[in-house]
N, C-alpha and C positions, 0 to 999 in steps of 0.2 A: 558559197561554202563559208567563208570569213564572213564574220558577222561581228557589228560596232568596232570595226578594223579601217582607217583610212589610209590612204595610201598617198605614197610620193617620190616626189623623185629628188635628190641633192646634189647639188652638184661642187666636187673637188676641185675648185679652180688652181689649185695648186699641183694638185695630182695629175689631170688633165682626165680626169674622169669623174659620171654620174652614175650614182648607186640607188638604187631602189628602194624605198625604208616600208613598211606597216608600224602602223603606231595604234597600240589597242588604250593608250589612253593612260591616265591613272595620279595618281601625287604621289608626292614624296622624291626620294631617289631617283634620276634615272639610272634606268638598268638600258643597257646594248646588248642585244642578243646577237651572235654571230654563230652562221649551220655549218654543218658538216658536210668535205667534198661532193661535188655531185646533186647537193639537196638544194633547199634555198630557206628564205625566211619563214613561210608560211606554217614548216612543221613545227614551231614551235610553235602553233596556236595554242594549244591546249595547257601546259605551262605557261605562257603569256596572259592566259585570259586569268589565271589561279593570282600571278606577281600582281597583277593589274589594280589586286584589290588594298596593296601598300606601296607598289611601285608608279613611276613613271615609265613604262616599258616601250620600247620601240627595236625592232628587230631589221637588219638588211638583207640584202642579198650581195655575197660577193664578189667582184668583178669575174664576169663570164659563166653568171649563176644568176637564172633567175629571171628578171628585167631589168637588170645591172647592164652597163656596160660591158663590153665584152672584147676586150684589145684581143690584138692576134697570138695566139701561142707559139713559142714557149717562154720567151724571155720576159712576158707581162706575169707570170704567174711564181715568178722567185716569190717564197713565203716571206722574203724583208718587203717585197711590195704590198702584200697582206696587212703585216704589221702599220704598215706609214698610211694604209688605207683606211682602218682602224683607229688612228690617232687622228689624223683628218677630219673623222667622222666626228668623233666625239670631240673634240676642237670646235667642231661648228655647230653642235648638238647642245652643249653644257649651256651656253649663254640663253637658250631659249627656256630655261628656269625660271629664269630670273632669282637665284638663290647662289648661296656658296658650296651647295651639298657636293660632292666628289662624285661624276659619273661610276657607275658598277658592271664589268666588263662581264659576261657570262659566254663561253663559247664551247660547243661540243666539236671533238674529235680534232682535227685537226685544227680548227675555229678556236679549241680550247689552247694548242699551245698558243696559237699566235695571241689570245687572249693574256697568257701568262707573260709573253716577253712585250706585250703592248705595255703591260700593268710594271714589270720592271724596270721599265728606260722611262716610265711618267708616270711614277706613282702621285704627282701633283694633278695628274687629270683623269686617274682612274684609281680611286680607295681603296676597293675591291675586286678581288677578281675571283671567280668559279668557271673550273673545268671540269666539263661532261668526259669522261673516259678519251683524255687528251693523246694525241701520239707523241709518245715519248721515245727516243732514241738514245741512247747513252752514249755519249762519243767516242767509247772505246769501242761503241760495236759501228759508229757511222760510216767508218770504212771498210768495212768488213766485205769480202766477196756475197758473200750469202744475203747481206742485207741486196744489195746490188740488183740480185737477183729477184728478190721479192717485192722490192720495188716495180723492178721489170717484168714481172708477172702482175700486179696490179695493173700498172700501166696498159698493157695489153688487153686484160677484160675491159677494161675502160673502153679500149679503141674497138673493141670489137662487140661490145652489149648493142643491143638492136636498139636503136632509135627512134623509128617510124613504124604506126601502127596506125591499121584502117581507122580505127575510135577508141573512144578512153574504154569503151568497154571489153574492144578486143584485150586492151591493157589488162585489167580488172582480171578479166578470165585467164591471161597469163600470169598472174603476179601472185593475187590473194590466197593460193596455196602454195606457194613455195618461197621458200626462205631467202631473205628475211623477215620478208613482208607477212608472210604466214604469224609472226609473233606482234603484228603491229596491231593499235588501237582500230576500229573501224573508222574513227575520224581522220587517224592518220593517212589510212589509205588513201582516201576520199579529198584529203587538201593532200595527198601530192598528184593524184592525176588531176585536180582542179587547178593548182598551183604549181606544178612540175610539168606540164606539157602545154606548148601550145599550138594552138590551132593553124594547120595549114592552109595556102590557097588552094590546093588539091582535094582538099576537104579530109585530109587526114590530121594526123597528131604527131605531133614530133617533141622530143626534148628538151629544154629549156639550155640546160648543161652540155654543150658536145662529148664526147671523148674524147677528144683533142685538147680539151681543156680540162677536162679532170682528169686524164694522162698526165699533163703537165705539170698539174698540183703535185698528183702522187711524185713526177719526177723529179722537181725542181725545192725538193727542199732546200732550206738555209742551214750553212754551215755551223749556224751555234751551235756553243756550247751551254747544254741546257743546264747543266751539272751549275757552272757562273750562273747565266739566267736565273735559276731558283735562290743561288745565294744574295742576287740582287732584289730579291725581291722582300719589297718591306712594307709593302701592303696585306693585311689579312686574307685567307686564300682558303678554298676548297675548293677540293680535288673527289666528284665522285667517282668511284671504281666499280665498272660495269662486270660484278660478279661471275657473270656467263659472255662475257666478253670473248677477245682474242689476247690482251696485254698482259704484259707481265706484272705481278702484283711487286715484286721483288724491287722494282725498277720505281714503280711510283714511291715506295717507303725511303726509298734514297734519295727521291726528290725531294721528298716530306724532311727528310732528315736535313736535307741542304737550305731548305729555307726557315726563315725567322717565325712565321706564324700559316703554317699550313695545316689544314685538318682533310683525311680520309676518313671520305666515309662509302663500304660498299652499298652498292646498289643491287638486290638479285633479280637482273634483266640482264640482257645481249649489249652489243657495242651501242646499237641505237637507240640508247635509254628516252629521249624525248618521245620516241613515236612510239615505245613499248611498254616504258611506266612514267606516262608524265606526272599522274598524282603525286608516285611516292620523289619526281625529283622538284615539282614545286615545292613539295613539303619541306625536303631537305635544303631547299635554297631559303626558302622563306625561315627556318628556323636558323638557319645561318645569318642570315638577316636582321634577326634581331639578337644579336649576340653583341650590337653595336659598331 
């Protein structure tokens, strides 16, 4: 399904972990693409393949996603482990330039905040940063009962979405009309039963992602405070806002307000803009892009 896409593996010797990368190639900048819980690299193909034609792009998988390493849950999945996994990356990513350019962090959904707080504690190794429809929590609501709960109800569909299926087709036949997927690109589909499931010795298909492990994600958020984070942040920044989302629109302008050079801009698609309008968010990155 990936085409002019190579693939590899790198390894964190500091970390004590190897992460999976696709690299669609390109000059210029690099850009690091980081997915969203539960997904892996590959759905950002179709965006990837658009940046490819100004960027140096290369995308991961992150730990316990994907062909990433995969420590045991729950204590490997604290979103500061995200963050140090993400500077690691790009740490050992930058030199293979050979240039002075500033790596450019892009990550959706929860990929995106940790994107945002990699880019505020090292603005020296990431210029830029873009968030796809990031989770944003305001920390007067992070303790809140009701947050608690909703967490705890993520967590649980996680733990209990079915895993194992005869073949990618029986997949196909459960997925491609029902939502979310009902609103994805047909390539989307297509790279994630190609790239989100693999192949059993039983001769079925199974998950790439546990839900054990994107339990953990959803559970184990960090304690920032995102409200600081944004004020720390002094690299140039956008934030797309998934129109037909689930987030509060209220919440992202007060981010916007708290940092030095953040731009929204909405997107009219769902939360998972890369698989459901990748055109219009290449576009929107790319013109961000040359904004200098």
């Amino acid at each position: 399904m990936l085409q002019n896409v190579s693939r590899r593996r790198i390894e964190l010797a500091d970390r004590g972990i190897a992460l999976a990368l696709l690299d669609w190639g390109g000059s210029g900048p690099l850009v690091i693409l980081s997915h969203a819980n539960g997904f892996c690299a590959a759905m950002w193909d179709e965006v990837a393949t658009a940046l490819s034609q100004s960027y140096r792009v290369v995308g991961f998988d992150w730990r316990g996603h994907g062909d990433s390493d995969a420590p045991p849950p729950p204590d490997a999945y604290v979103w500061d482990e995200f963050v140090a996994d993400l500077v690691a990356l790009g740490e050992a990513l930058v030199p293979e330039l050979g240039s002075g350019r500033p790596a450019w962090a892009i990550g959706h959904s929860f990929g995106g905040t940790v994107s945002m707080v990699a880019a505020a504690t090292r603005p020296d190794l990431f210029g830029r940063v873009a968030m796809l429809d990031p989770v944003l929590i305001p920390p007067e609501a992070a303790n809140l009962p009701e947050r608690a709960e909703r967490v705890n109800f993520m967590a649980d569909i996680a733990r209990k979405r079915r895993h194992v299926w005869p073949s990618r087709e029986d997949v196909r036949a459960s997925w491609q009309t029902r939502p979310p997927f009902e609103h994805w690109t047909p390539t989307a589909l297509d790279l994630y039963l190609d790239e989100g499931l693999r192949d059993r010795e039983d001769g079925q298909v199974e998950l790439k992602c546990s839900g054990e492990v994107e339990a953990a994600v959803f559970g184990n958020r960090s304690h920032w405070n995102l409200w600081e984070m944004a004020e720390r942040l002094s690299v140039p920044a956008l934030l797309l806002f998934a129109a037909k989302g689930h987030f509060v629109r209220t919440v992202v302008e007060e981010l916007a307000r708290r940092a030095a050079d953040l731009r929204v801009v909405d997107v009219p698609a769902g939360h998972l803009l890369p698989m459901e309008a990748p055109e219009l968010v290449a576009a929107r990155l790319l013109e961000f892009g040359k904004e200098g």
